[in-house]
GUGU-961749 format. One line per field, with one value per residue (C-alpha): residue number from 0; residue in three letters; x, y, z. Coordinates in steps of 0.1 Angstrom, whole numbers. Layout:
! GUGU-961749
tido: [NUM,...]
palum: [Ala,...]
u: [X,...]
v: [Y,...]
w: [Z,...]
END
This chain:
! GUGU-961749
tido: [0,1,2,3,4,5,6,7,8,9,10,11,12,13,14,15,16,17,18,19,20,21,22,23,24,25,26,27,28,29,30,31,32,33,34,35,36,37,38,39,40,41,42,43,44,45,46,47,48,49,50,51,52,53,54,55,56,57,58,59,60,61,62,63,64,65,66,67,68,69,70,71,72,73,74,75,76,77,78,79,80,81,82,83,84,85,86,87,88,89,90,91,92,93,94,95,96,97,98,99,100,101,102,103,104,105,106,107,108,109,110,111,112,113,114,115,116,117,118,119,120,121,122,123,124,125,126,127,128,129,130,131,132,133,134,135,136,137,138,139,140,141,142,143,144,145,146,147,148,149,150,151,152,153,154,155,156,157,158,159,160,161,162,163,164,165,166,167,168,169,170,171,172,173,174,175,176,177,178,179,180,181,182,183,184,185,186,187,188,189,190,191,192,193,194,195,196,197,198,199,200,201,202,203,204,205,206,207,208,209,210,211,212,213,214,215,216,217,218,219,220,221,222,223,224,225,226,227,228,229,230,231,232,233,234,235,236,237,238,239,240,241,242,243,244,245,246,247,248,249,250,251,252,253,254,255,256,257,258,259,260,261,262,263,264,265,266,267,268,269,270,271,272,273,274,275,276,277,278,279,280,281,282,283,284,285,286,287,288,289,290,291,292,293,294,295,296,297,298,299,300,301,302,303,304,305,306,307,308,309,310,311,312,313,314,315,316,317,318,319,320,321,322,323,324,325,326,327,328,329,330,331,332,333,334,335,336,337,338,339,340,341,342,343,344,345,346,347,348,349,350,351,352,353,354,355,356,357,358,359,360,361,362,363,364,365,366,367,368,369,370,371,372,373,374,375,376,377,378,379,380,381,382,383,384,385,386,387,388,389,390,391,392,393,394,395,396,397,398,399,400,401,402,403,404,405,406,407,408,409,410,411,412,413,414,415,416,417,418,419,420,421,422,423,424,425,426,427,428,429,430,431,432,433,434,435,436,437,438,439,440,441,442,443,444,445,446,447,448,449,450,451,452,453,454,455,456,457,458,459,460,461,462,463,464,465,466,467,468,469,470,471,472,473,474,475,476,477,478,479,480,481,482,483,484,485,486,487,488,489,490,491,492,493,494,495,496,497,498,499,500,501,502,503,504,505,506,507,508,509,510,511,512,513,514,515,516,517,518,519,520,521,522,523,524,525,526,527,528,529,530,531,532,533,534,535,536,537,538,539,540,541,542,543,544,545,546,547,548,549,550,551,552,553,554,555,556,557,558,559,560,561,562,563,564,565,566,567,568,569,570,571,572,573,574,575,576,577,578,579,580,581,582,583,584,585,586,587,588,589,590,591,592,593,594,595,596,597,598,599,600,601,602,603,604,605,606,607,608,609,610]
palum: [Unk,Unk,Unk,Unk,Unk,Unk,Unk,Unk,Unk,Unk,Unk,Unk,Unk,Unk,Unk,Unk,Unk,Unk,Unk,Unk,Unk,Unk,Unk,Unk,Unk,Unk,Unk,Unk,Unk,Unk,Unk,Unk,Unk,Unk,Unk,Unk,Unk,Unk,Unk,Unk,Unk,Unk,Unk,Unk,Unk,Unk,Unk,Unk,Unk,Unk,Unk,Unk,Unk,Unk,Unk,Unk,Unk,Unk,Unk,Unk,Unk,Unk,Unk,Unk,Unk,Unk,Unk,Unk,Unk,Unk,Unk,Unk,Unk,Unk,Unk,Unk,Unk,Unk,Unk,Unk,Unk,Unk,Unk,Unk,Unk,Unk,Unk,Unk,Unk,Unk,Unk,Unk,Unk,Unk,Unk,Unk,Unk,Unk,Unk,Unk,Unk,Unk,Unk,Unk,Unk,Unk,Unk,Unk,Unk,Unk,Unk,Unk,Unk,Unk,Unk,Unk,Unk,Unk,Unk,Unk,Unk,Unk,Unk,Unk,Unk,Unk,Unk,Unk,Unk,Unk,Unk,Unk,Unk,Unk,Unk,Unk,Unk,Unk,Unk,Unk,Unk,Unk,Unk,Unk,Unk,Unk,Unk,Unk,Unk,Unk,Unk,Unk,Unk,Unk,Unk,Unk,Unk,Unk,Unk,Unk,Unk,Unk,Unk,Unk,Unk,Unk,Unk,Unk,Unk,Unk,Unk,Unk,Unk,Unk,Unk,Unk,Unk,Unk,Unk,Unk,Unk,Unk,Unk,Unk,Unk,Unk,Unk,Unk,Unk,Unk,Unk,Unk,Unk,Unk,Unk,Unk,Unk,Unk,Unk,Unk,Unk,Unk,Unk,Unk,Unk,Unk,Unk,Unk,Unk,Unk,Unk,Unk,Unk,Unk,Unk,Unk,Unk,Unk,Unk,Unk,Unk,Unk,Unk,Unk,Unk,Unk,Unk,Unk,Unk,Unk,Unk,Unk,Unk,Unk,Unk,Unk,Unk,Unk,Unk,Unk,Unk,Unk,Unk,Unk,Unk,Unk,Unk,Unk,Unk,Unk,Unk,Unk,Unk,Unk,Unk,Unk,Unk,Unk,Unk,Unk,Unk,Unk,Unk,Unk,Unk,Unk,Unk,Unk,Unk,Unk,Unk,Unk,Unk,Unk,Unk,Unk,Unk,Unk,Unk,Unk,Unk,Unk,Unk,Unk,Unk,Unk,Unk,Unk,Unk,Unk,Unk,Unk,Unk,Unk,Unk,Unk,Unk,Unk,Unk,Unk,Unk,Unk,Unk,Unk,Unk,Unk,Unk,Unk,Unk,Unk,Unk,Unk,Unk,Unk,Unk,Unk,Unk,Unk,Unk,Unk,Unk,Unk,Unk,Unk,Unk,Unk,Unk,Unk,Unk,Unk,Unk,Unk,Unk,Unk,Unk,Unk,Unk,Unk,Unk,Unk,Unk,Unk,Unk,Unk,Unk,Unk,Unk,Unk,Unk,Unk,Unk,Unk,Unk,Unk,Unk,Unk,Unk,Unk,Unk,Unk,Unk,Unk,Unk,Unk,Unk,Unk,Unk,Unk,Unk,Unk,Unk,Unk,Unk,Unk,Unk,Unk,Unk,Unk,Unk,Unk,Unk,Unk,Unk,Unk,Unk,Unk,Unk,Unk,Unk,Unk,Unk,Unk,Unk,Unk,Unk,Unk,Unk,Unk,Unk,Unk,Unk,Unk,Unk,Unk,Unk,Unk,Unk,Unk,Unk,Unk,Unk,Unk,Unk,Unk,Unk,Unk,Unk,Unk,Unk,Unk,Unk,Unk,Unk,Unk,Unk,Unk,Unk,Unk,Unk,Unk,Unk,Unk,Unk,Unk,Unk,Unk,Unk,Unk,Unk,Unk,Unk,Unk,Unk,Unk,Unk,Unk,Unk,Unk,Unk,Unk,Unk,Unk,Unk,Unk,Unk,Unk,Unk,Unk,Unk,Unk,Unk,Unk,Unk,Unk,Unk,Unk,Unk,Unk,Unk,Unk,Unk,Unk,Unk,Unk,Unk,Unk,Unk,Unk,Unk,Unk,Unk,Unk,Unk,Unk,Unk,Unk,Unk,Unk,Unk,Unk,Unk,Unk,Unk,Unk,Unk,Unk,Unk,Unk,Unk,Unk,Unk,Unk,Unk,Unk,Unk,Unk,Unk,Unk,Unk,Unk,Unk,Unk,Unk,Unk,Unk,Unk,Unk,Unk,Unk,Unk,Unk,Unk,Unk,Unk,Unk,Unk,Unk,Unk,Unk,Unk,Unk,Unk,Unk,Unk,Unk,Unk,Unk,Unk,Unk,Unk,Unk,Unk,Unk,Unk,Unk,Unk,Unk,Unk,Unk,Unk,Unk,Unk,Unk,Unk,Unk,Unk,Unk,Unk,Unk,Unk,Unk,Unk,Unk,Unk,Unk,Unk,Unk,Unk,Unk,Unk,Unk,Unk,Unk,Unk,Unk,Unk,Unk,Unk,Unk,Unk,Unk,Unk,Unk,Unk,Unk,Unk,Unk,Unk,Unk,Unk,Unk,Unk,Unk,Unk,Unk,Unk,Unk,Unk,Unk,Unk,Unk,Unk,Unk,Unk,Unk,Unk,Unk,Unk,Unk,Unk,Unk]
u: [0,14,1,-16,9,37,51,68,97,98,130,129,129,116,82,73,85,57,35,36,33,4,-15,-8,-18,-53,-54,-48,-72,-99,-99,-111,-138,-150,-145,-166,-151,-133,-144,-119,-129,-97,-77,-87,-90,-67,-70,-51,-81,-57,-65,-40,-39,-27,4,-16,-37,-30,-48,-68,-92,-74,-87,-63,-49,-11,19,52,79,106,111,142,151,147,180,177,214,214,178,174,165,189,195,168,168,134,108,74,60,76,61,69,58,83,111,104,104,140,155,143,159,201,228,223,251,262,249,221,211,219,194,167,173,165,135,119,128,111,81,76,83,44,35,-3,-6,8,-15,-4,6,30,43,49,67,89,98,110,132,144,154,167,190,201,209,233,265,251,277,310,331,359,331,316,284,265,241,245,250,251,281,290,315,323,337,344,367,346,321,326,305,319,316,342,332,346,306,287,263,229,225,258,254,278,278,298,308,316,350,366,344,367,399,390,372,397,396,358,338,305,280,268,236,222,193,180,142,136,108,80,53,61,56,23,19,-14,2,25,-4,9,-6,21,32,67,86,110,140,145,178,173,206,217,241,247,262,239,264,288,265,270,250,242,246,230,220,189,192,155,146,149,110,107,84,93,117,124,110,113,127,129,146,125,127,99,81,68,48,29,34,40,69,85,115,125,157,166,176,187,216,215,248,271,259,222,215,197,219,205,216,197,207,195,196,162,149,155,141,145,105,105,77,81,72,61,87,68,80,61,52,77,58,42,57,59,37,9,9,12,-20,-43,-36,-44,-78,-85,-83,-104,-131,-135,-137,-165,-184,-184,-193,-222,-237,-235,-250,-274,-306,-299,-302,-317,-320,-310,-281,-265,-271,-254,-227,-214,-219,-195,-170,-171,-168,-138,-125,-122,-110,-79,-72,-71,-48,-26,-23,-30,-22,10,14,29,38,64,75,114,146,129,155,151,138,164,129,124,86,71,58,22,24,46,35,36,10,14,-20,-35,-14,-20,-44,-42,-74,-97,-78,-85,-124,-125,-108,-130,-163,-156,-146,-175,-194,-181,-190,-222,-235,-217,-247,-271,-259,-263,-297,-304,-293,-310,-347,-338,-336,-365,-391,-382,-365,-389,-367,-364,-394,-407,-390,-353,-335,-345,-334,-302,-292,-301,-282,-250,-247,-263,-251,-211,-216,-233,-208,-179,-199,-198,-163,-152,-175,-166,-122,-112,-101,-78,-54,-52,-58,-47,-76,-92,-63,-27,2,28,2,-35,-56,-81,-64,-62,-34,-34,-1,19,13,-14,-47,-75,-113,-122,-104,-127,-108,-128,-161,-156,-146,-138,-175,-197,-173,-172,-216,-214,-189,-210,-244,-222,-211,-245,-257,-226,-238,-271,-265,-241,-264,-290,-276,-260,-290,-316,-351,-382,-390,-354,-347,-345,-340,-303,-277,-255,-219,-201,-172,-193,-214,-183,-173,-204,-198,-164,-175,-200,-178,-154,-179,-193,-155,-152,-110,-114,-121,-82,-73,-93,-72,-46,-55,-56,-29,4,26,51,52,14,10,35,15,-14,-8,9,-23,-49,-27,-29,-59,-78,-53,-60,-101,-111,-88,-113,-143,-134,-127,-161,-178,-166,-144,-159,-194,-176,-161,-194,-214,-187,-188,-224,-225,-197,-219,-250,-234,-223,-257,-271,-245,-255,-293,-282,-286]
v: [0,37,72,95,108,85,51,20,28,64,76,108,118,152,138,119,157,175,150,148,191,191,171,187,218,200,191,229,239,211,224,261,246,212,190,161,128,116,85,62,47,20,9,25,54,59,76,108,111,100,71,46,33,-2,1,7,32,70,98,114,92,61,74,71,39,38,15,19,36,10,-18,-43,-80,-84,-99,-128,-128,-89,-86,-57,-44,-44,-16,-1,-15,-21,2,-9,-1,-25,-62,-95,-84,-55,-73,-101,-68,-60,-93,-100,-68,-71,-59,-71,-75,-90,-63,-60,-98,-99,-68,-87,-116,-101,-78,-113,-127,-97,-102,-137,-137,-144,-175,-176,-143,-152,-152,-179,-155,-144,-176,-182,-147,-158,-192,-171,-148,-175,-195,-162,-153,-195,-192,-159,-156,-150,-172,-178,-211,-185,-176,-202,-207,-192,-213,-224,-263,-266,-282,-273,-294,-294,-324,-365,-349,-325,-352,-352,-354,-322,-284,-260,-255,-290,-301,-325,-303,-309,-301,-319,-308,-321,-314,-338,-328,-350,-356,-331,-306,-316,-313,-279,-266,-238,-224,-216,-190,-213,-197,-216,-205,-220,-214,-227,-230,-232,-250,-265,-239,-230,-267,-277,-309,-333,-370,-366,-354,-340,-355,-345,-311,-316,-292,-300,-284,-275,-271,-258,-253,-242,-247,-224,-245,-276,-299,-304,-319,-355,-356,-341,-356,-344,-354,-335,-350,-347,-327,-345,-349,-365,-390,-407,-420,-423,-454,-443,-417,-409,-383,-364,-329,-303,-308,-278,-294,-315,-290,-320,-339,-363,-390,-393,-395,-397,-426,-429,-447,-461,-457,-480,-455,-458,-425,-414,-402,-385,-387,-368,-364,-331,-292,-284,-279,-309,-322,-358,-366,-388,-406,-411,-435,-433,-446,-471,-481,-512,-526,-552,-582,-585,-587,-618,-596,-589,-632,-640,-616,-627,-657,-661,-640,-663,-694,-674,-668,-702,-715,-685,-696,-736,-725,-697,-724,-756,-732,-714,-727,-709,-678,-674,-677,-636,-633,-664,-654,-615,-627,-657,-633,-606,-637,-649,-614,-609,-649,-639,-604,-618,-645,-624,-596,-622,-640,-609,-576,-574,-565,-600,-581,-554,-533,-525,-519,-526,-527,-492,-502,-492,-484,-447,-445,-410,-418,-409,-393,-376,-402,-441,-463,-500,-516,-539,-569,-596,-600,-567,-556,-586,-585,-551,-550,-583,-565,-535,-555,-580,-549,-531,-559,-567,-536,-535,-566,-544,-519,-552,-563,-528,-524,-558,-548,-513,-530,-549,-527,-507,-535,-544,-580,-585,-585,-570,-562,-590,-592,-578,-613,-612,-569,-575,-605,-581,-549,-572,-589,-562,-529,-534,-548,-517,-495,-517,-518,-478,-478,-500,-483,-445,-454,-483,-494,-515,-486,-470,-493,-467,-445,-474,-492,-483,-500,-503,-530,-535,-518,-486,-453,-422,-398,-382,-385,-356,-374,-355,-366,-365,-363,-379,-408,-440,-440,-413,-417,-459,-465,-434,-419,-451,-464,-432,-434,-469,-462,-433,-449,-479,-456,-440,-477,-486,-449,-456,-493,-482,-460,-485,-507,-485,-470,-502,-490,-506,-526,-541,-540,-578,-589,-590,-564,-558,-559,-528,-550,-571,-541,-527,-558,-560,-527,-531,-569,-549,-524,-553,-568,-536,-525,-495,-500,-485,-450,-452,-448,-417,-401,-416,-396,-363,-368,-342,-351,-377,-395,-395,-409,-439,-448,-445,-468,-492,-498,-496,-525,-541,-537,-548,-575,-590,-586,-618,-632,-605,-618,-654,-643,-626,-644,-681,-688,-660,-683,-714,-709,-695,-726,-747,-728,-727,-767,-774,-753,-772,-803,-794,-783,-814,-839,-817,-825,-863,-876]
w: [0,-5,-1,-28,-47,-42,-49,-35,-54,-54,-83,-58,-27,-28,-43,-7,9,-11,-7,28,30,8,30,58,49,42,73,87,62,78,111,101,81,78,46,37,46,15,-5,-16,-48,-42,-11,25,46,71,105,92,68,42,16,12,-25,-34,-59,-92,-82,-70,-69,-39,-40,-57,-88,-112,-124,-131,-132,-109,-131,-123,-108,-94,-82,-41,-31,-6,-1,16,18,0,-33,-64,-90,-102,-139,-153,-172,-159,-188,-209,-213,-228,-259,-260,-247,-276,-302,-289,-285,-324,-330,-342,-325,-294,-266,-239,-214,-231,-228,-194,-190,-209,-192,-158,-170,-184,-144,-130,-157,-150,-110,-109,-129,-119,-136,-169,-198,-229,-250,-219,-216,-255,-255,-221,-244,-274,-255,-238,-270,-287,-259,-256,-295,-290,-271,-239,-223,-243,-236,-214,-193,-159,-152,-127,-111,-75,-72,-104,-125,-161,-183,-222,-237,-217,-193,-179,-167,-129,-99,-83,-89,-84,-44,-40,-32,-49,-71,-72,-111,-137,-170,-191,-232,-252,-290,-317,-322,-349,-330,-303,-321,-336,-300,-293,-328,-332,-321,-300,-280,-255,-229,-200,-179,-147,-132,-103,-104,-134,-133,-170,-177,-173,-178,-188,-184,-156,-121,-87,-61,-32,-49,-52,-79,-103,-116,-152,-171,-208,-225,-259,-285,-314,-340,-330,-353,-329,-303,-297,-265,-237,-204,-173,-137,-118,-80,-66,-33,-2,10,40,45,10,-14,-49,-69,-103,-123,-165,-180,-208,-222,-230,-265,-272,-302,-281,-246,-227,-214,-241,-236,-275,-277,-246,-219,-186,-170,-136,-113,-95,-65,-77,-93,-122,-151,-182,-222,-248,-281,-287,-269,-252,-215,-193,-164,-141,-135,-101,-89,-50,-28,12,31,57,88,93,128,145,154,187,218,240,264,243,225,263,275,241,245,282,267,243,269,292,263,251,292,295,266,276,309,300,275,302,330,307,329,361,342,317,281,272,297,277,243,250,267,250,213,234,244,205,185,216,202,164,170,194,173,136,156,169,136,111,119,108,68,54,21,26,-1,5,-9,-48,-77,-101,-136,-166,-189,-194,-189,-180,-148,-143,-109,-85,-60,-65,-50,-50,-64,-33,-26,2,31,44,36,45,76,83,73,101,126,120,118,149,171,162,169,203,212,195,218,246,244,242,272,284,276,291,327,324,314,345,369,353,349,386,373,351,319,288,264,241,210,228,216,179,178,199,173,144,156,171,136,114,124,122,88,77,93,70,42,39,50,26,-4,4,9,-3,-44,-57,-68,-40,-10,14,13,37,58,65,53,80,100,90,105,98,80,98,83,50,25,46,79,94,107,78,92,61,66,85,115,122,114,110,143,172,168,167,191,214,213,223,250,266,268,285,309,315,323,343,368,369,378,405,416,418,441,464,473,469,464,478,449,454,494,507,541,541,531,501,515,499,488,465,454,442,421,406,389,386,366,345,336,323,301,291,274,294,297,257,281,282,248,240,270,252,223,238,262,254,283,272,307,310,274,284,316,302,264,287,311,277,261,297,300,266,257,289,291,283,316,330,313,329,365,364,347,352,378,407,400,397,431,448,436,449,483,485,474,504,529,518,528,562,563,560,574,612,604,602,635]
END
């Protein structure tokens, strides 16, 4: 933004001096007599009563519309501003008039060169014919003697040679460079090198934005750099040989590379005659058979860190589970008269889902096909992305929709269960409604296949697996490419909200049951008391069956303090890989031992009644 009447880049200083006067003597002249409030057509008004025009406007009111007179390159190295060089008047076009124009120098080129930088610093505001005008100069000033064989090469990191004995891997710095370039002439060209006049010109892009390309898609934005260089007697070329080495992105590596160069007839990316050459080391090298702009297309790949198997902790606690689930289920299903057909049915579905789920983690959840350390193809193929996916491979994905729908589905007959010991404390023991069995079998079977289903149909395809499970072990996706979490993927919405809904109407239950037989109501009172202690583990026993230890991992999830986030993942894998050894202490072996206490009372009972 600037003032009326001045610039950004002012050419003088006394302009901003008589500015500044005139408007104070406005403001003199405003306090004798009042002045309507001025309306700025462009920009805003200030608190001096002042409007402050953006750079093409001026005028009191931002009413006229004009261009800066000059302009310069910003200098990273000294942050400041450079000479003061080009007419902002002049365009593309213009430039193109001149450069056409003979008699051109070196200084002169050198000027152009930098106007077209300064004119093309802002690629999304290019027009075509802006871009076509950019290429001409470009080729015009690459075909004169912008740079003579005497003279070195600019470019930062980037190496230069002429001829077989200029092909090295460092520049003059004594670094590796990030760009080699290395033109090789036939061989009487050689010979006859120091006796001919050859203009040779090089440019550098910093990134692709004047190469738009249709086959080759960005899907992580990574750039590429572009080399175009120019020979004027094109005879002498034998080949060019050059090496791009791609940006270090973390996250991913290379997996396949091609070296191609602009066509400009079909304004895409082309690999005729061209081919690339792998190195002892593993690189990329490039050899073209012609003078254009180059470029090393890469097609990168994530770089998993895929889960070490389980730990003899967590085989020893699910596998102490799954004993404890099967022992449950025999023992639910022999006992099943003394309580009651729904009690059964809930509980042994909860120790079964609990049974498949343990035993597809144990067996399952790690990725059996890894893709590592993959030999680079020799074919020059334009890749047709920036990023590579691997098409789905292996078991992963059954394994993941199973360990999705059985989890879902334990805690799906969790709420059952629920909804079973609410109705009877309600009804006053009296049960559930009619019809409870046939819904709860419908929702605990039903309902986690639906939530799968639209998992599976909204993320997953074959090309692209990831959108639905991870890689590194199998199990719901949650992060985007760049690592961070993605709300649209169905660890979200597939499994922490349905799960987080289910959880909170357990814990509802869980209160009001708690509730309920601490303070015993008439309908429930009995001639003798409750003993705290057992009150307590019947709470803590319906909390068990319930799931409630999942609590832990959504603290888990919020939880920033490093030592707090190590107690806390160590008690949740505790916990759940343990919960069917719960389930059977409960469940089985706490009845187990009261019917065997109550059956060894009985008979002392009787054997003091026997005379």
């Amino acid at each position: 933004m600037s003032t009326t009447q001045s610039n950004l880049l002012s050419p003088s200083p006394a302009t901003t001096t008589q500015s500044t006067s005139s408007n104070v003597t406005t403001l003199d002249l405003a306090s004798t007599a009042p002045q309507p409030t001025l309306q700025c057509l462009e920009g805003v008004l200030s608190d001096t009563g002042v409007c402050l025009c953006p750079d093409e406007w001026t005028g009191d009111t931002c009413n006229i519309n004009s261009l800066p007179m000059v302009s310069a390159v910003c200098l990273n190295s000294t942050r400041s501003f450079g000479e003061l060089r080009l007419n902002c008047v002049w365009t593309l076009e213009n430039l193109q008039d001149i450069v056409n124009a003979s008699g051109t120098t070196v200084d002169k080129n050198w000027f152009i060169a930098s106007s077209v930088q300064m004119l093309t610093s802002k690629p999304e505001q290019l027009t075509h014919e802006n871009i076509t005008s950019a290429a001409t100069i470009a080729r015009r000033l690459l075909s004169s003697n912008l740079l003579n064989k005497n003279e070195p090469v600019g470019l930062p990191g980037t190496f230069l040679g002429l001829g077989t004995e200029a092909a090295n891997t460092r520049s003059t710095s004594g670094y590796p460079a990030e760009i080699q370039l290395t033109l090789h002439l036939q061989k009487d060209a050689q010979e006859n090198w120091e006796n001919q006049n050859v203009g040779i010109g090089v440019v550098m892009y910093k990134n692709d934005n004047f190469f738009k390309s249709k086959s080759f898609n960005m899907q992580i934005g990574t750039k590429r750099r572009v080399v175009s260089a120019s020979l004027t007697d094109k005879q002498m070329l034998d080949h060019i040989q050059f090496n791009i080495m791609p940006k270090n992105i973390s996250g991913v590596t290379p997996k396949s590379s091609a070296c191609v160069f602009w066509d400009y007839t079909e304004r895409d990316w082309s690999t005729e005659g061209c081919h690339k050459i792998l190195t002892p080391s593993g690189d990329v090298e490039c050899k073209c058979n012609h003078t254009t702009n180059f470029a090393v297309l890469t097609s990168f790949k994530a770089d998993y860190q895929y889960s070490e198997a389980l730990n003899w902790i967590s085989i020893l606690g699910c596998s102490m589970s799954l004993v404890g689930l099967v022992l449950t289920v025999l023992y639910q299903i022999q006992t099943r008269k003394s309580r009651g057909t729904n009690s059964t049915v809930l509980l042994v579905n909860i120790c079964v889902c609990m049974t498949v789920f343990y035993l597809i983690f144990m067996f399952g959840v790690n990725n059996p096909v890894q893709y590592k350390n993959q030999s680079k193809s020799l074919k020059n193929v334009v890749p047709a992305s920036d990023f590579y996916q691997e098409v789905d491979d292996g078991p992963c994905t059954p394994v993941t929709a199973l360990l999705q729908y059985f989890l879902l589905a334990t805690f799906t007959w969790n709420i059952m269960y629920a909804a079973h010991v609410f109705f009877l404390i309600r009804n006053a023991l009296n049960g559930p409604p009619a019809g409870f069995l046939p819904f709860a079998i419908s929702a605990g079977w039903g309902l986690p296949a639906l939530l799968v289903g639209i998992s599976l149909g909204t993320t997953y395809s074959f090309k692209d697996p990831l959108g639905y499970r991870q890689e590194e072990f199998c199990w719901l996706a949650s992060l985007d490419k760049e690592g961070r979490f993605d709300p649209k993927r169905p660890m979200l919405w597939g499994f922490l909200l349905p799960l987080a809904v289910m959880l909170s109407f357990n814990i509802a239950v869980l209160v009001y049951f708690s509730l309920t037989i601490c303070c015993a109501k008439p309908n429930l009172k009995s001639s003798r008391t409750t003993p705290l202690k057992k009150k307590i583990l019947s709470s803590f026993s319906l909390a068990v069956v319930l799931g409630l230890s999942w609590v832990i991992g959504y603290v888990v999830l919020i939880t920033h303090d490093k030592t707090l986030y190590i107690i806390l993942s160590a008690l949740f894998c505790l916990c759940n890989t343990t919960q069917g050894v719960q389930i059977f202490i409960f469940f089985t072996l706490k009845p187990f031992l009261q019917k065997k206490a109550r059956y060894n009372t009985d008979l002392k009972t009787e054997s003091k009644m026997v005379p």
